[in-house]
N, CA, C and O atoms as a GROMACS GRO file, in nm:
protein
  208
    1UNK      N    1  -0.043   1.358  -9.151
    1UNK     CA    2  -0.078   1.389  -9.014
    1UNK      C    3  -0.008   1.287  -8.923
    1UNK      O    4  -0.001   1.164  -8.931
    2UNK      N    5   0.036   1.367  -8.841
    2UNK     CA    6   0.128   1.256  -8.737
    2UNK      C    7   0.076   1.269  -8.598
    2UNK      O    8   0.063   1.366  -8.524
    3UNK      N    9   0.039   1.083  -8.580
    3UNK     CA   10  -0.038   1.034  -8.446
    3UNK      C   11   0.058   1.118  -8.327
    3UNK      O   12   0.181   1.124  -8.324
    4UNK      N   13  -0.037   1.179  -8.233
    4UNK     CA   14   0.029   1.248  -8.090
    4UNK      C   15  -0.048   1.190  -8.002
    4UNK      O   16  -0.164   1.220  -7.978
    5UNK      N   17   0.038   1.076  -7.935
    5UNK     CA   18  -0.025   1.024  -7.798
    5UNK      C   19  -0.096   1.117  -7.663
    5UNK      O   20  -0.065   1.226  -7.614
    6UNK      N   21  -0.177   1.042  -7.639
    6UNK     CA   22  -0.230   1.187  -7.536
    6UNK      C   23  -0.159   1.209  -7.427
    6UNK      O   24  -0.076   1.118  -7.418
    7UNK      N   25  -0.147   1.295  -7.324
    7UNK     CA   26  -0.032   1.312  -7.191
    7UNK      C   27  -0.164   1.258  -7.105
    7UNK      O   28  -0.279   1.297  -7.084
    8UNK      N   29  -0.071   1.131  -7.063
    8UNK     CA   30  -0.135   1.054  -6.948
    8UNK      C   31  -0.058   1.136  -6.834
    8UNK      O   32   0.036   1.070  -6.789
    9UNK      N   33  -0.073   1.268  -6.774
    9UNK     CA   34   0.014   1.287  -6.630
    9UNK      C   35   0.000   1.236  -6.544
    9UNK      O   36   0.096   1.221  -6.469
   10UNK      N   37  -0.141   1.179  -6.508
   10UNK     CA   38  -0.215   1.115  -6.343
   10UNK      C   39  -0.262   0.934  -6.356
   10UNK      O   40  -0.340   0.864  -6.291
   11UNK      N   41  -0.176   0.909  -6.464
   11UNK     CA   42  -0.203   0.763  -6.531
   11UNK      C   43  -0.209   0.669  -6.459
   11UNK      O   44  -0.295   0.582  -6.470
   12UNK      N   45  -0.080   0.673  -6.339
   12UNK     CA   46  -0.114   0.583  -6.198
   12UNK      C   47  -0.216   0.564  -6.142
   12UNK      O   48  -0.255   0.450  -6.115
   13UNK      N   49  -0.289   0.683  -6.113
   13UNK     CA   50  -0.382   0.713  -5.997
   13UNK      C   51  -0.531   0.640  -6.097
   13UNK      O   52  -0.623   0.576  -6.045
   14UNK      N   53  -0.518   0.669  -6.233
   14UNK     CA   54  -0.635   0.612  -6.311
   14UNK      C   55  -0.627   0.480  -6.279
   14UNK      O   56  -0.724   0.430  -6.222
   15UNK      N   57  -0.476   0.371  -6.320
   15UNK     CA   58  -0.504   0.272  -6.291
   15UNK      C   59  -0.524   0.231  -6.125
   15UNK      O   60  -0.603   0.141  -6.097
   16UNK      N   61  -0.458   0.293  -6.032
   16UNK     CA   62  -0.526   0.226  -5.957
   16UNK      C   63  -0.628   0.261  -5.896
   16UNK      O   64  -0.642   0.220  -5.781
   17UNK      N   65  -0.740   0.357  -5.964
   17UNK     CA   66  -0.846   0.374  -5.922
   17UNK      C   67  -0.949   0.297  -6.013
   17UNK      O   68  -1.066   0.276  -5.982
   18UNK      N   69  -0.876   0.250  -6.155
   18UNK     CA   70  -0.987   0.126  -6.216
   18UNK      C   71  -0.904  -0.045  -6.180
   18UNK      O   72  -0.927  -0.158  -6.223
   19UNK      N   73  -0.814   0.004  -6.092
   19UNK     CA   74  -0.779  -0.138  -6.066
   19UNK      C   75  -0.886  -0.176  -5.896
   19UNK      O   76  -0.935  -0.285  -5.866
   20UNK      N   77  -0.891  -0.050  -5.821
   20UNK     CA   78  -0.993  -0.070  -5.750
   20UNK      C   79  -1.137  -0.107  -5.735
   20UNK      O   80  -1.194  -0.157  -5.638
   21UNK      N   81  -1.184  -0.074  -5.850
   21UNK     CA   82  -1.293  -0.083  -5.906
   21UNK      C   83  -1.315  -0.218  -5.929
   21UNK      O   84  -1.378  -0.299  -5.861
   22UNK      N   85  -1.243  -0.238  -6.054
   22UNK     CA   86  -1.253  -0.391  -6.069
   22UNK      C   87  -1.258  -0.550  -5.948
   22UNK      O   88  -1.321  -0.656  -5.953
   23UNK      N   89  -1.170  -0.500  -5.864
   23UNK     CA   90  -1.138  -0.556  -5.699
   23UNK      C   91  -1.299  -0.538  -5.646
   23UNK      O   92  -1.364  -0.631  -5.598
   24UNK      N   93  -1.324  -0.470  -5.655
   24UNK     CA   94  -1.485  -0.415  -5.564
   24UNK      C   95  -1.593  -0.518  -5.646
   24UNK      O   96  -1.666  -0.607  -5.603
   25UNK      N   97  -1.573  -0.472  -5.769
   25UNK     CA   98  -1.699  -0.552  -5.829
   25UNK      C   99  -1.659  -0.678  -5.810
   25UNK      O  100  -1.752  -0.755  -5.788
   26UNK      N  101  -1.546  -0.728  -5.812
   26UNK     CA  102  -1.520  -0.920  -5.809
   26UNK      C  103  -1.576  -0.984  -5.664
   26UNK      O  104  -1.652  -1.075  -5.630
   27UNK      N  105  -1.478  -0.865  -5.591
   27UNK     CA  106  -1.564  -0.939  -5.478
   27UNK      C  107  -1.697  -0.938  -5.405
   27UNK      O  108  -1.751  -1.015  -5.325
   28UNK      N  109  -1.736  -0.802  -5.472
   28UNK     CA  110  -1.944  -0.810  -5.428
   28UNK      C  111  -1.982  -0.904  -5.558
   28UNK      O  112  -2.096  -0.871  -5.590
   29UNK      N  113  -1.940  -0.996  -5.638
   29UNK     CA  114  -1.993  -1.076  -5.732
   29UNK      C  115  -1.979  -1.217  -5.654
   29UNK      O  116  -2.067  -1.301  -5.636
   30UNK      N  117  -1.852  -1.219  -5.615
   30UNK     CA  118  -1.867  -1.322  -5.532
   30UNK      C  119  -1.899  -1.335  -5.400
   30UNK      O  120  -1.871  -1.445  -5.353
   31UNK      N  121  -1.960  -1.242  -5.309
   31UNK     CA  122  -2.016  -1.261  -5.196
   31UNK      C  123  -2.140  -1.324  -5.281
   31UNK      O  124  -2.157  -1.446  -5.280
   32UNK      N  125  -2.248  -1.216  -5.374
   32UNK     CA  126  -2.350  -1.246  -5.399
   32UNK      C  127  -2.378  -1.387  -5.455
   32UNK      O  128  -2.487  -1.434  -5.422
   33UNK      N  129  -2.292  -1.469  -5.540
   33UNK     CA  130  -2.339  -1.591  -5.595
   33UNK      C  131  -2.238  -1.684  -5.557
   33UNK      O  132  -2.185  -1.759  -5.639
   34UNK      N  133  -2.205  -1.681  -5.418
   34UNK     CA  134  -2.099  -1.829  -5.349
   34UNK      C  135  -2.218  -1.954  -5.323
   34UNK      O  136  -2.211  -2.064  -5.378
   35UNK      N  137  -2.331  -1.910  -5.224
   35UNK     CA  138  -2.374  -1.974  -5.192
   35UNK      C  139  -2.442  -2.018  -5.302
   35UNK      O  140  -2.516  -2.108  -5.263
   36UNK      N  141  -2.457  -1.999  -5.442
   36UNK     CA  142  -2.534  -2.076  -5.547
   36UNK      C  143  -2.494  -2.209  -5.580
   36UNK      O  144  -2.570  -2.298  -5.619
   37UNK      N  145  -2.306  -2.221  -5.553
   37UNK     CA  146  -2.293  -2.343  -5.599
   37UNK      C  147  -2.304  -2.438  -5.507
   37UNK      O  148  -2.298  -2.560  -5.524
   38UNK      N  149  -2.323  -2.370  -5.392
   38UNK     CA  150  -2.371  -2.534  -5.269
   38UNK      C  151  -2.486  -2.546  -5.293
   38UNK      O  152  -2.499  -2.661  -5.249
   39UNK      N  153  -2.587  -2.520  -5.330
   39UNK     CA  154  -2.715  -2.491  -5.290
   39UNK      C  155  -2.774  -2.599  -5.489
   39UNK      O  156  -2.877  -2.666  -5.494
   40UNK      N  157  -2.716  -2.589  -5.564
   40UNK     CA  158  -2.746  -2.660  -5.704
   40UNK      C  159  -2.773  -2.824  -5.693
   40UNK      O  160  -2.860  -2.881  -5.758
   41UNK      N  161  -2.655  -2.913  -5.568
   41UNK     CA  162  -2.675  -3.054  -5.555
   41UNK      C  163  -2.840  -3.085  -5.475
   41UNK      O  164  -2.905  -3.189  -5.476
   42UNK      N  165  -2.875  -2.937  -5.400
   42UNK     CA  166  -3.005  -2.954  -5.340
   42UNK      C  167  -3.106  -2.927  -5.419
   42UNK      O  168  -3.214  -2.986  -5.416
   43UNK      N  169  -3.075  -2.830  -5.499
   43UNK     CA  170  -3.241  -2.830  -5.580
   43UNK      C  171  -3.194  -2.916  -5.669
   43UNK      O  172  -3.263  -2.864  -5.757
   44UNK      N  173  -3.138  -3.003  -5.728
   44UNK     CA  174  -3.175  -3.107  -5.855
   44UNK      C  175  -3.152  -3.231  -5.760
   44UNK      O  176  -3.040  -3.254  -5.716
   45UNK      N  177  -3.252  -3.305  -5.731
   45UNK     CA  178  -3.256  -3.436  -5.641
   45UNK      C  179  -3.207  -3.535  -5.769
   45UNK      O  180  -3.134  -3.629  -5.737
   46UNK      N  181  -3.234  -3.523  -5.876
   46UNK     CA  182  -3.229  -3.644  -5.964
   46UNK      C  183  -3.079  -3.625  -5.973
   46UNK      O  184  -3.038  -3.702  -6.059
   47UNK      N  185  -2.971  -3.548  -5.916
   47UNK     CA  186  -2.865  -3.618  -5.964
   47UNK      C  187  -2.759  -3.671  -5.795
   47UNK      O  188  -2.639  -3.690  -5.781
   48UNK      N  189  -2.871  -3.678  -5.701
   48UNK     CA  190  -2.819  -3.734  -5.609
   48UNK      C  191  -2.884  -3.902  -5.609
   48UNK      O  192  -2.998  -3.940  -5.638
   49UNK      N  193  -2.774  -3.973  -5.568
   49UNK     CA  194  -2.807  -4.120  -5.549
   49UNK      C  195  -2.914  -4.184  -5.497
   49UNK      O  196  -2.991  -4.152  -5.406
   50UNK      N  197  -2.910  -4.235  -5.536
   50UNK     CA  198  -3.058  -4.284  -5.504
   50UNK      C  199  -3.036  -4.417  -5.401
   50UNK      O  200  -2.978  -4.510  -5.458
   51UNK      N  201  -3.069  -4.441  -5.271
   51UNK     CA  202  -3.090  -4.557  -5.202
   51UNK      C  203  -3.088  -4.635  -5.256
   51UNK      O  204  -3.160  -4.635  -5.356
   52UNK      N  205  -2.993  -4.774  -5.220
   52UNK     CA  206  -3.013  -4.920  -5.239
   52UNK      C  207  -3.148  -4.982  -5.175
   52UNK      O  208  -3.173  -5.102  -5.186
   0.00000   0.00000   0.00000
């Protein structure tokens, strides 16, 4: 039996409709968790300095 690749005809339009996709989710991932990494030096006090 001999492998027959499938006919990709609209193969562009797939990738750039899962290259869009991917773009969408990165950047609603990073709207949602930017502000987490400023916000980590405030909730753990023990690893800010401590007054002389």
């Amino acid at each position: 039996m001999l492998f027959m690749p499938p006919s990709l005809s609209n193969a562009q339009q797939i990738a750039l409709y899962q290259a869009k996709q991917i773009h969408t989710a990165y950047i609603n991932n990073v709207k949602c968790h930017f502000g987490q990494h400023f916000a980590r030096p405030c909730q753990s006090p023990s690893r800010l300095q401590k007054p002389m």
